[in-house]
Biopython code that builds the backbone (N, CA, C, O; Angstrom):
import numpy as np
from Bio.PDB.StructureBuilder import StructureBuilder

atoms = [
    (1, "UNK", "N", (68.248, -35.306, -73.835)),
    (1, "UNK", "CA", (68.395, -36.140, -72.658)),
    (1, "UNK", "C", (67.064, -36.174, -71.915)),
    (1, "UNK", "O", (66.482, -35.203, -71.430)),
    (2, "UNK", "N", (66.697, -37.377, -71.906)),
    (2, "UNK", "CA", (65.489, -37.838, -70.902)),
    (2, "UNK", "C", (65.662, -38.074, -69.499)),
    (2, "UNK", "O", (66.479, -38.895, -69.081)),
    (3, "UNK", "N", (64.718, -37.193, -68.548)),
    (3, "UNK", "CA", (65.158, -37.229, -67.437)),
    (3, "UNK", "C", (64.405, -38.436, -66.769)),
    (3, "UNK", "O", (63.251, -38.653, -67.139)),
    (4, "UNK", "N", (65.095, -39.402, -65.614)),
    (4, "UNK", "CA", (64.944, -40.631, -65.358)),
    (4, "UNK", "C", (63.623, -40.195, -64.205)),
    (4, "UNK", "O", (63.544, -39.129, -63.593)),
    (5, "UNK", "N", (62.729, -41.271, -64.140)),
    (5, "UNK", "CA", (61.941, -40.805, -63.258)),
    (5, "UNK", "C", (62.604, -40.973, -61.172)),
    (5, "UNK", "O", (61.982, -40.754, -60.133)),
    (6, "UNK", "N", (63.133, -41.142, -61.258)),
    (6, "UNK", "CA", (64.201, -41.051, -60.115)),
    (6, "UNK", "C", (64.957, -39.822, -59.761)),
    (6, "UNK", "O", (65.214, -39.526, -58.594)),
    (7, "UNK", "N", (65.340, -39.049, -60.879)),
    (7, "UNK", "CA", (65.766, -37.927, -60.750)),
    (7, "UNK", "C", (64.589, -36.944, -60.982)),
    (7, "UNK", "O", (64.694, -35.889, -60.356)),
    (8, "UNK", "N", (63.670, -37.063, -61.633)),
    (8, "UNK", "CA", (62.839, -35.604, -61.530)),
    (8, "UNK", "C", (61.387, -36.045, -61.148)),
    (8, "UNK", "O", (60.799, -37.125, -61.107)),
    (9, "UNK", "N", (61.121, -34.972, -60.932)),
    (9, "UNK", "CA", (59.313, -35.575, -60.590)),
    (9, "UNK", "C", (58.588, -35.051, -61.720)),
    (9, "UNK", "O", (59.079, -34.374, -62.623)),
    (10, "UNK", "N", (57.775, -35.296, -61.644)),
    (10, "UNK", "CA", (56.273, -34.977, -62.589)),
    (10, "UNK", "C", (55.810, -33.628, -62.214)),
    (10, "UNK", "O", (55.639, -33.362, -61.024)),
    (11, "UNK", "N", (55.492, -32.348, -63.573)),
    (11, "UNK", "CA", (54.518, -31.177, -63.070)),
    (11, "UNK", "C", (54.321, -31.614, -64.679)),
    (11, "UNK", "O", (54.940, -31.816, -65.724)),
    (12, "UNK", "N", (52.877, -31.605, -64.026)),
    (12, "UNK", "CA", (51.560, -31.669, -64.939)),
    (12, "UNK", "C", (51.072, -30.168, -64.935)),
    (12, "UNK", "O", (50.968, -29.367, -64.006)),
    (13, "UNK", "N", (50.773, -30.040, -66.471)),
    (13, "UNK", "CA", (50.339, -28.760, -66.927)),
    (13, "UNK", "C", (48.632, -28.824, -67.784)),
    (13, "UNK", "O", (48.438, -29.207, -68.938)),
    (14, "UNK", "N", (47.908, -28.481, -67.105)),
    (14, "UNK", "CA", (46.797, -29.422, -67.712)),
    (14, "UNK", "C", (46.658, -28.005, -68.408)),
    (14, "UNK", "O", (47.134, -27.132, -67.681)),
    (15, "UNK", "N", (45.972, -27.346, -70.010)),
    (15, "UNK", "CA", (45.804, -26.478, -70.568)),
    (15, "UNK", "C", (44.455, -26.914, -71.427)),
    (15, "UNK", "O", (43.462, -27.585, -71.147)),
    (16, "UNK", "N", (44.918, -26.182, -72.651)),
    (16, "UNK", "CA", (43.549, -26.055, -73.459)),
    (16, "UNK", "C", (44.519, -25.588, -74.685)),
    (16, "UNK", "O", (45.331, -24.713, -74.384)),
    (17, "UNK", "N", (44.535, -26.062, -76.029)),
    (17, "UNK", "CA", (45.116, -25.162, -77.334)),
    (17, "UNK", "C", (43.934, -23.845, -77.574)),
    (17, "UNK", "O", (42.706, -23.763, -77.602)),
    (18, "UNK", "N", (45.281, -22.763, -77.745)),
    (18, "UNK", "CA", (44.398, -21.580, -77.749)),
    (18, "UNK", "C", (44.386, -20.820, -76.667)),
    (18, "UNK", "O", (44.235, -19.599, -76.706)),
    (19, "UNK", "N", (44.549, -21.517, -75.592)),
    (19, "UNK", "CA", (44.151, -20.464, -74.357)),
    (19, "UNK", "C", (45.644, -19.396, -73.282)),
    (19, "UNK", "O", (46.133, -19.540, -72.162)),
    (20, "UNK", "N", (45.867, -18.384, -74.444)),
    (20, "UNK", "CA", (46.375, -17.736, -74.071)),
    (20, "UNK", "C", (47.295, -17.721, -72.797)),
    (20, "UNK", "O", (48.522, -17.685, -72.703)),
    (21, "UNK", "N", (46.382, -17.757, -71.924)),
    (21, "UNK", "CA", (47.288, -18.087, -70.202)),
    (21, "UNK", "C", (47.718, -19.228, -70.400)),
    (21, "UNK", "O", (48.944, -19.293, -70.316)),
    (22, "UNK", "N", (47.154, -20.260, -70.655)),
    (22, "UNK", "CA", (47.770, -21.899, -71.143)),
    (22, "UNK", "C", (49.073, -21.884, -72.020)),
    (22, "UNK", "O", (49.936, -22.724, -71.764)),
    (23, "UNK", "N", (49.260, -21.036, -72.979)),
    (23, "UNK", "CA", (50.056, -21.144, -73.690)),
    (23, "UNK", "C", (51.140, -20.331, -73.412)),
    (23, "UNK", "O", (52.309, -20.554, -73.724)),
    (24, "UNK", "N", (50.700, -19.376, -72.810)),
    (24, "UNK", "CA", (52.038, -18.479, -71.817)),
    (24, "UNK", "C", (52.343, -18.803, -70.715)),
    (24, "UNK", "O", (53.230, -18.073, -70.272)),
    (25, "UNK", "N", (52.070, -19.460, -70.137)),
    (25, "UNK", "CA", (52.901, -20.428, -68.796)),
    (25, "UNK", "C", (53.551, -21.379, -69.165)),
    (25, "UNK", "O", (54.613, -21.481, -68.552)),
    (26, "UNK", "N", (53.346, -22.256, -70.033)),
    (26, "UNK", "CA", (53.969, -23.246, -71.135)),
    (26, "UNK", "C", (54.932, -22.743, -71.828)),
    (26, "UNK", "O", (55.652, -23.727, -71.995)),
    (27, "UNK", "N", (55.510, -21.740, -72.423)),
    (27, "UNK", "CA", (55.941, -21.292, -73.120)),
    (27, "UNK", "C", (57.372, -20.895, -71.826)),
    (27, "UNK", "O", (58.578, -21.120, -71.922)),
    (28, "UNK", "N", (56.680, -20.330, -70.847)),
    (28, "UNK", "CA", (57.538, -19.498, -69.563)),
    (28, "UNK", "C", (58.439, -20.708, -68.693)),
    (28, "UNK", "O", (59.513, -20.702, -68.092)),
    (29, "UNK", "N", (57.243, -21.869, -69.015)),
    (29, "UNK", "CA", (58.137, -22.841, -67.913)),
    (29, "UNK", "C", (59.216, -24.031, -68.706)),
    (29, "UNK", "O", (59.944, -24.834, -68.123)),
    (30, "UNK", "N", (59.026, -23.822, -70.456)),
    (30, "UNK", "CA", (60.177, -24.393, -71.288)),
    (30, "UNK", "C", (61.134, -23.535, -71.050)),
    (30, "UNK", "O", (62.330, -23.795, -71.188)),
    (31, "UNK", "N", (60.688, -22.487, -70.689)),
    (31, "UNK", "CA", (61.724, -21.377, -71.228)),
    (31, "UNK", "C", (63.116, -21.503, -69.901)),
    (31, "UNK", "O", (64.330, -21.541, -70.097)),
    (32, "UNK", "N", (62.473, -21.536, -68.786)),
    (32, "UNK", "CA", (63.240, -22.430, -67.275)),
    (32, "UNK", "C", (64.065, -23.661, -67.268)),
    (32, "UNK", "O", (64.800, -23.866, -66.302)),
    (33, "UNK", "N", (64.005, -24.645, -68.425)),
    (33, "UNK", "CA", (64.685, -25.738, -68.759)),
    (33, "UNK", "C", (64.784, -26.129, -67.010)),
    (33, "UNK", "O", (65.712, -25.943, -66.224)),
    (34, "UNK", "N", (63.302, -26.791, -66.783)),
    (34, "UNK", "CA", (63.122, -27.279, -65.601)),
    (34, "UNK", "C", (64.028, -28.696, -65.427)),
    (34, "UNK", "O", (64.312, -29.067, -64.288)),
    (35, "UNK", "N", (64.421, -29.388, -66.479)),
    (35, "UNK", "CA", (64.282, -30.807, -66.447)),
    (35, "UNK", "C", (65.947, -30.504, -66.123)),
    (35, "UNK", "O", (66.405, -31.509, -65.579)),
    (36, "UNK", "N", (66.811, -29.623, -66.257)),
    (36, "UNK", "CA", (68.223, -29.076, -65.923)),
    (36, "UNK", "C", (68.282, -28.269, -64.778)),
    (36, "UNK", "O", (69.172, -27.419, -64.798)),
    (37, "UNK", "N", (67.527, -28.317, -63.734)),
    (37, "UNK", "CA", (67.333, -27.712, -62.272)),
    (37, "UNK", "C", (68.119, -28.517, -61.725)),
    (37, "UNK", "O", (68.510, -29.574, -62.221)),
    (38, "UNK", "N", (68.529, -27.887, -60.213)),
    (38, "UNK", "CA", (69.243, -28.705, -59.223)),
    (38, "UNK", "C", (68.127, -29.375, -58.968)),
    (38, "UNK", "O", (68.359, -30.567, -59.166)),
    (39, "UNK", "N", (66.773, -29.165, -58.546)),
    (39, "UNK", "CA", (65.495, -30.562, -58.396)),
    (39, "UNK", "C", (64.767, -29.943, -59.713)),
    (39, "UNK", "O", (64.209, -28.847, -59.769)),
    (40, "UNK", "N", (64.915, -30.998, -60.868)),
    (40, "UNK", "CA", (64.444, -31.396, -61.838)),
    (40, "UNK", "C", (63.455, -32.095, -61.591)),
    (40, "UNK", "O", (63.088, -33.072, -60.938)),
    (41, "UNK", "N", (62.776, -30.557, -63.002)),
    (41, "UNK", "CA", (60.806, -30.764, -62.920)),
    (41, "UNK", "C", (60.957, -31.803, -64.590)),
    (41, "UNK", "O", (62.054, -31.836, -65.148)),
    (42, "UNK", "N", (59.903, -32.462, -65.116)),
    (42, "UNK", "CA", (59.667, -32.814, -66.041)),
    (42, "UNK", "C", (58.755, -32.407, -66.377)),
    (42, "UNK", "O", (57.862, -32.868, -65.666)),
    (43, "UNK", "N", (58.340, -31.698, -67.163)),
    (43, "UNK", "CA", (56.752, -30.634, -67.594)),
    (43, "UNK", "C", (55.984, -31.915, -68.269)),
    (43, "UNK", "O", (56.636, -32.896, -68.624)),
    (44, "UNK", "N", (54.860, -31.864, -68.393)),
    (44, "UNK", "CA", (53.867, -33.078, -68.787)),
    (44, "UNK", "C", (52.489, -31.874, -69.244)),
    (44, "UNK", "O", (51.729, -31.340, -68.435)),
    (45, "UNK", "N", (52.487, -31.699, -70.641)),
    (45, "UNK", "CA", (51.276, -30.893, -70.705)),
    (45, "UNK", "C", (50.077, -31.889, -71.369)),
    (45, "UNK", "O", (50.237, -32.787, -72.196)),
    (46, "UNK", "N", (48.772, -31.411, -70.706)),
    (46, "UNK", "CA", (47.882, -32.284, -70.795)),
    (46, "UNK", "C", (46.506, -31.368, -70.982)),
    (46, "UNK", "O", (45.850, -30.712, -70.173)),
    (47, "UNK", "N", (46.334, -31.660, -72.669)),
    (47, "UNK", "CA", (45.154, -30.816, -73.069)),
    (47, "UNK", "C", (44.061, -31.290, -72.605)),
    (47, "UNK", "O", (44.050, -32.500, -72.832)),
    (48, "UNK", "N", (42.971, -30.900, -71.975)),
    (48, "UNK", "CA", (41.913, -31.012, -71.538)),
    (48, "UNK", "C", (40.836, -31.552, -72.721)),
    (48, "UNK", "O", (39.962, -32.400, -72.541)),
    (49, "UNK", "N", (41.086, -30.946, -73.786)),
    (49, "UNK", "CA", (39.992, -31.430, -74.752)),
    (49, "UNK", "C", (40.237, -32.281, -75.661)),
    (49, "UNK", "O", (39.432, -32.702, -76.492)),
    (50, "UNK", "N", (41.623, -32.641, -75.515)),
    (50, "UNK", "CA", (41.734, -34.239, -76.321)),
    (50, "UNK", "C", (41.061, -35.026, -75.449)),
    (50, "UNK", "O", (40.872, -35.146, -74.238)),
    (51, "UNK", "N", (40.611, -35.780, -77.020)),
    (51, "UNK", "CA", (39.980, -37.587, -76.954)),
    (51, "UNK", "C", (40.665, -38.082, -75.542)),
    (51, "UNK", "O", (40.104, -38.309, -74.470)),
    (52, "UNK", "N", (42.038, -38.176, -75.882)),
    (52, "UNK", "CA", (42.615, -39.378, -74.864)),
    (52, "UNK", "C", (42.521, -38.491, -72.993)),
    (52, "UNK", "O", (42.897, -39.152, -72.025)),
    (53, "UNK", "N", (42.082, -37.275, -72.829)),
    (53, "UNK", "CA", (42.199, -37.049, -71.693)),
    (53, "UNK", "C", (40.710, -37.202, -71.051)),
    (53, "UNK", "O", (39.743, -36.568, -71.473)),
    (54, "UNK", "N", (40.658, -38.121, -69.981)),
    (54, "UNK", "CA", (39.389, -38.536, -69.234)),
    (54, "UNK", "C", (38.545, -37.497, -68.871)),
    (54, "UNK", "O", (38.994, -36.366, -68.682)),
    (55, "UNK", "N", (36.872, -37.877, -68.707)),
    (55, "UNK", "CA", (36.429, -36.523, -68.747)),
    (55, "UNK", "C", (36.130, -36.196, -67.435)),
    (55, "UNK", "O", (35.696, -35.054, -67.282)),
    (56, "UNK", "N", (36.247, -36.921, -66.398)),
    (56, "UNK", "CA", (36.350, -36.236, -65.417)),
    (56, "UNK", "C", (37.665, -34.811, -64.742)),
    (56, "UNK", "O", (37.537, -33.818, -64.027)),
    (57, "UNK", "N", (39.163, -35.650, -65.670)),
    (57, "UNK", "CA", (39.633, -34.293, -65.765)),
    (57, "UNK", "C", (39.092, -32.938, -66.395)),
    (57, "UNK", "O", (39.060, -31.831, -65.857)),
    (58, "UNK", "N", (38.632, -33.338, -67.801)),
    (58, "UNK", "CA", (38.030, -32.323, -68.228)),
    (58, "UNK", "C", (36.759, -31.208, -67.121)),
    (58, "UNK", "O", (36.695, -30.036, -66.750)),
    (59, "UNK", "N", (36.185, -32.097, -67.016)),
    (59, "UNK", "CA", (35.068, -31.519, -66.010)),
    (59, "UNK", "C", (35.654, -30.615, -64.758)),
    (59, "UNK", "O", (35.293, -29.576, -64.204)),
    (60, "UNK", "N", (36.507, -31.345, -64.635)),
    (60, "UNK", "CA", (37.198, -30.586, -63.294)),
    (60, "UNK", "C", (37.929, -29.829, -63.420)),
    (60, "UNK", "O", (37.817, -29.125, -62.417)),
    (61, "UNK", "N", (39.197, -29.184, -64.439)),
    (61, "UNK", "CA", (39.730, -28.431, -64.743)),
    (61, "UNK", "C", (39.000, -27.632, -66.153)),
    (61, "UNK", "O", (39.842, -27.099, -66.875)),
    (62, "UNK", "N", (38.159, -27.551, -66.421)),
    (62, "UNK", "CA", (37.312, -27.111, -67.691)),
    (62, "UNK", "C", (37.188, -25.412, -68.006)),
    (62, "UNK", "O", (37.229, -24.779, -69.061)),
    (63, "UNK", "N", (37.029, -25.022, -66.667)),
    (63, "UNK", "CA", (37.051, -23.305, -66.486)),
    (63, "UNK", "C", (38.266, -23.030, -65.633)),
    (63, "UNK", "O", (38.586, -21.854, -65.808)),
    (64, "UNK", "N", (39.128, -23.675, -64.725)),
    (64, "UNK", "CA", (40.351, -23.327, -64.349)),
    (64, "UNK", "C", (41.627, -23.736, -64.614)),
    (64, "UNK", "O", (42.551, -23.911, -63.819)),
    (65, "UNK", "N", (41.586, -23.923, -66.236)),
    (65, "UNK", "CA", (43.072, -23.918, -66.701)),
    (65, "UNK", "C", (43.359, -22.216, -67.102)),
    (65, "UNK", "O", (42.632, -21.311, -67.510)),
    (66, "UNK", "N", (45.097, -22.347, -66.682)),
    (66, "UNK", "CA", (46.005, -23.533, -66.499)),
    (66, "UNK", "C", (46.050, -23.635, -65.179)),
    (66, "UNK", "O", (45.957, -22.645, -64.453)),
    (67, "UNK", "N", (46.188, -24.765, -64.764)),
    (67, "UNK", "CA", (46.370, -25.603, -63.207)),
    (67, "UNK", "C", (47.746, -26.467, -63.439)),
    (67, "UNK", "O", (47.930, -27.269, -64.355)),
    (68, "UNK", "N", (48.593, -26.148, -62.485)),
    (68, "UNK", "CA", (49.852, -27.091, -62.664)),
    (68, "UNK", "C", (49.534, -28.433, -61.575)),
    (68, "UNK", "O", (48.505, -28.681, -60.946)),
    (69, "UNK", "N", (50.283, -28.857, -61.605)),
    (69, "UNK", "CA", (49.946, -30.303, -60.527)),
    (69, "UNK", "C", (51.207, -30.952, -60.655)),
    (69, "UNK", "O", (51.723, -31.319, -61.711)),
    (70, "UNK", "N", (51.794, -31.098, -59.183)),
    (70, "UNK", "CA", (53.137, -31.882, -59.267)),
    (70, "UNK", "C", (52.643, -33.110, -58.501)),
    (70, "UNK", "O", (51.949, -33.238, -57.492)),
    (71, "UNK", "N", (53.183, -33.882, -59.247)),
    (71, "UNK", "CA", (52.708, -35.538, -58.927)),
    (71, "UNK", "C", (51.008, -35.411, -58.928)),
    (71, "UNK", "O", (50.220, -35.192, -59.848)),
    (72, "UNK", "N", (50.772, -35.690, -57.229)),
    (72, "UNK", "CA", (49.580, -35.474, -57.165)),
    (72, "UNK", "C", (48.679, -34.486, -56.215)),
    (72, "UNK", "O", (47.542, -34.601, -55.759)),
    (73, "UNK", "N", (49.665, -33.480, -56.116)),
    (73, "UNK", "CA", (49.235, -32.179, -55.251)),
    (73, "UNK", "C", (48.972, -30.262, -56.610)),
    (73, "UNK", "O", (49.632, -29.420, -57.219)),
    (74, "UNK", "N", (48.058, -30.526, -56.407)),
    (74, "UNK", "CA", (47.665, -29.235, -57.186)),
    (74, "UNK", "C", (47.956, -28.005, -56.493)),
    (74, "UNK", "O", (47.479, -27.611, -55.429)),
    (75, "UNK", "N", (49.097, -27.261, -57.502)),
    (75, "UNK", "CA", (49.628, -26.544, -56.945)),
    (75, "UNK", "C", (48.762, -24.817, -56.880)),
    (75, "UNK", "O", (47.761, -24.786, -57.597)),
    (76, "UNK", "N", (48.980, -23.869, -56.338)),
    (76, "UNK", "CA", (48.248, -22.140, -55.703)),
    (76, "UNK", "C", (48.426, -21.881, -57.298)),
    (76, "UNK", "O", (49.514, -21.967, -57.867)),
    (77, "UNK", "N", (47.237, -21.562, -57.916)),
    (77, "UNK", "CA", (47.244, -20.490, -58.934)),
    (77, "UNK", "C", (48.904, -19.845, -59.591)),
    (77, "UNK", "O", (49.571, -19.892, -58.557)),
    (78, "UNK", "N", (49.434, -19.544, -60.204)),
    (78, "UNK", "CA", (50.320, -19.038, -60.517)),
    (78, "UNK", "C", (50.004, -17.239, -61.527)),
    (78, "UNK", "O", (49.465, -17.040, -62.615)),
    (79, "UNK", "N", (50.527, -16.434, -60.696)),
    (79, "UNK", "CA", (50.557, -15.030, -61.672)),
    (79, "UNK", "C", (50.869, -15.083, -63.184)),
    (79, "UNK", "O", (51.882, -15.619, -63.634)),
    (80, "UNK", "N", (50.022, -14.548, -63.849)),
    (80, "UNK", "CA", (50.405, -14.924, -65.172)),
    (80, "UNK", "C", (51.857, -13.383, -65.690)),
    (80, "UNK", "O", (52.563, -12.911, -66.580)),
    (81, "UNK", "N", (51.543, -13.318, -64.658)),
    (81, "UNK", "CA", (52.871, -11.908, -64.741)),
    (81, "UNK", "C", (54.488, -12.165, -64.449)),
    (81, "UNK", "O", (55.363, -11.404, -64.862)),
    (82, "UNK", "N", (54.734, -13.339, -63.684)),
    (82, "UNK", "CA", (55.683, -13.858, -63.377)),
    (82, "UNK", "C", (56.139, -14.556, -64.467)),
    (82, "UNK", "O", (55.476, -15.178, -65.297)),
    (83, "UNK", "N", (57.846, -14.334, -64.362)),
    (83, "UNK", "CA", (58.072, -14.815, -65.829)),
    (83, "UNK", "C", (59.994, -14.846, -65.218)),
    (83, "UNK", "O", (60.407, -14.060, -64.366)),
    (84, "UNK", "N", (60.789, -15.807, -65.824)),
    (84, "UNK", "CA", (61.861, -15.992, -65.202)),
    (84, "UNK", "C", (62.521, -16.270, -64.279)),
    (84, "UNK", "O", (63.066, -17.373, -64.225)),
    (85, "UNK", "N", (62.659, -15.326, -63.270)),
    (85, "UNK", "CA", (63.644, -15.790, -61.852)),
    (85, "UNK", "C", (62.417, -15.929, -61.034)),
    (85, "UNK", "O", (62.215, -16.811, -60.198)),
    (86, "UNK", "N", (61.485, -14.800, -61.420)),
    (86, "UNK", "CA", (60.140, -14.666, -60.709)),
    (86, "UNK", "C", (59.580, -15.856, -60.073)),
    (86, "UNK", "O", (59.367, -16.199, -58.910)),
    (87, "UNK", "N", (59.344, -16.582, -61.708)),
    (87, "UNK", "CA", (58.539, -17.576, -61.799)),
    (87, "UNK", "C", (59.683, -19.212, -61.276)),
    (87, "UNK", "O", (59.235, -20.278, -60.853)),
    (88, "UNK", "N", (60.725, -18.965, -61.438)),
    (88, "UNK", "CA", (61.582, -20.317, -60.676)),
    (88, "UNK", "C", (61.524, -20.252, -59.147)),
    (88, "UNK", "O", (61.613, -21.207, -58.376)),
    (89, "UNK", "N", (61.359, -18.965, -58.842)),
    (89, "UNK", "CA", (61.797, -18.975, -57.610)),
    (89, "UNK", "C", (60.076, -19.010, -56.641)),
    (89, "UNK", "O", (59.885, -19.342, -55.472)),
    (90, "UNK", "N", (59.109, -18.553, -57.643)),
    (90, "UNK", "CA", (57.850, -19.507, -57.195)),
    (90, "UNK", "C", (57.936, -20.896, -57.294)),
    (90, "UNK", "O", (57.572, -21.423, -56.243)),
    (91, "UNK", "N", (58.229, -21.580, -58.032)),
    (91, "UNK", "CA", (57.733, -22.872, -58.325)),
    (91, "UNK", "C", (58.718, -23.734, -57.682)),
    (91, "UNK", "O", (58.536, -24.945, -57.561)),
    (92, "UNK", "N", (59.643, -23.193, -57.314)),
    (92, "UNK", "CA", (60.874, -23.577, -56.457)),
    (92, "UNK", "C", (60.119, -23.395, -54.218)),
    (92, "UNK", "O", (60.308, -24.074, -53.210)),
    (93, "UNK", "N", (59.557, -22.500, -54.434)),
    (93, "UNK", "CA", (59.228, -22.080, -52.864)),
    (93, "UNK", "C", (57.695, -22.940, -52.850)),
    (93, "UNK", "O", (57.466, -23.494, -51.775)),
    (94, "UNK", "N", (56.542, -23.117, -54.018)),
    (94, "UNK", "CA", (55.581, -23.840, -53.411)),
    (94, "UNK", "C", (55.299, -25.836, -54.068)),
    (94, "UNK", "O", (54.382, -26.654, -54.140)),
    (95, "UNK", "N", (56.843, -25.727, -54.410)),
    (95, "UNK", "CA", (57.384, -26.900, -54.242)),
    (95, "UNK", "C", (57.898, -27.307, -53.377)),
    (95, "UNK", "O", (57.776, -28.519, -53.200)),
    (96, "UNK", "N", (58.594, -26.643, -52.565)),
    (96, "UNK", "CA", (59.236, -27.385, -51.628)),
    (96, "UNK", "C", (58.236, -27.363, -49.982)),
    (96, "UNK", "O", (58.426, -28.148, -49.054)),
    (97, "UNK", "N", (57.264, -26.318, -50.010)),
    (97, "UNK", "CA", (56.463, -25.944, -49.063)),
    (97, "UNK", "C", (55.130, -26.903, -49.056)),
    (97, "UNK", "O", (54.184, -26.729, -48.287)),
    (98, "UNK", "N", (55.196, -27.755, -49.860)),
    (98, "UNK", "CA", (53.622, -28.570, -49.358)),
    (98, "UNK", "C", (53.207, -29.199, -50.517)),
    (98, "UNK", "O", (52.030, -29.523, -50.669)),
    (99, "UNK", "N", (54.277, -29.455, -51.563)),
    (99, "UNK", "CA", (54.237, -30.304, -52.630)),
    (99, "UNK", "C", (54.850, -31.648, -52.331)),
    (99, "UNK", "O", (55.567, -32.271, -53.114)),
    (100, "UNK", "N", (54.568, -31.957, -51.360)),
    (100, "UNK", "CA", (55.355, -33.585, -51.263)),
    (100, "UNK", "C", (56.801, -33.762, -51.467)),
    (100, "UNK", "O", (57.305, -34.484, -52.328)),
    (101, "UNK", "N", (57.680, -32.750, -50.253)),
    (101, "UNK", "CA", (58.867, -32.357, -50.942)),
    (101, "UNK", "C", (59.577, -33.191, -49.768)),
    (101, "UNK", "O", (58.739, -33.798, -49.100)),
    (102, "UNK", "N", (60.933, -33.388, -49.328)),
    (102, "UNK", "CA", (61.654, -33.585, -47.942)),
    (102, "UNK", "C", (61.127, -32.844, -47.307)),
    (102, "UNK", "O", (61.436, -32.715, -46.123)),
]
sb = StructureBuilder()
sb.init_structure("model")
sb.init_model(0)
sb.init_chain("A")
sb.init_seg("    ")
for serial, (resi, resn, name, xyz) in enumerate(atoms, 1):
    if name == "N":
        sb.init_residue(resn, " ", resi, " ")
    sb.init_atom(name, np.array(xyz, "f"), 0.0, 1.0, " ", f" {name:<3s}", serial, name[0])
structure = sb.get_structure()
């Protein structure tokens, strides 16, 4: 099931293949089945060093992935130690605190 863009918003996961922290936050935030939240995330991962990604993203996220980004507010660093309720109940509190929320 595809979530409608009406019902969920956009978190962009900009990474890198290979990069460890990239691939364990990715791994942590499938693992959340965001897109089945009471506010449903849609994860959007976006490798930095593919062709098709512009290089000013590259340039700008190049040494600080992973960077999440909902819509168009880049969200506080995330602990790479947080993992589960930890990590919902972050992404749940600096979502609703200054991510373009109600």
């Amino acid at each position: 099931m595809t979530p409608s863009p009406i019902d969920s918003r956009r978190l962009l996961l900009y990474s890198r293949v290979g990069c460890c922290l990239c691939e364990g936050l990715e791994q942590r935030l499938r693992d959340l089945n965001l897109e089945r939240s009471v506010h449903p995330l849609q994860l959007v991962v976006v490798d930095i060093d593919s062709p098709e990604c512009p290089a000013l993203l590259r340039a700008r996220y190049d040494l600080e992935v992973p960077v999440l980004v909902l819509e168009d507010t880049e969200l506080p660093r995330v602990s790479p130690r947080l993992s589960g309720d930890g990590l919902r109940n972050w992404l749940q509190r600096v979502c609703s605190t200054g991510a373009g929320s109600d």
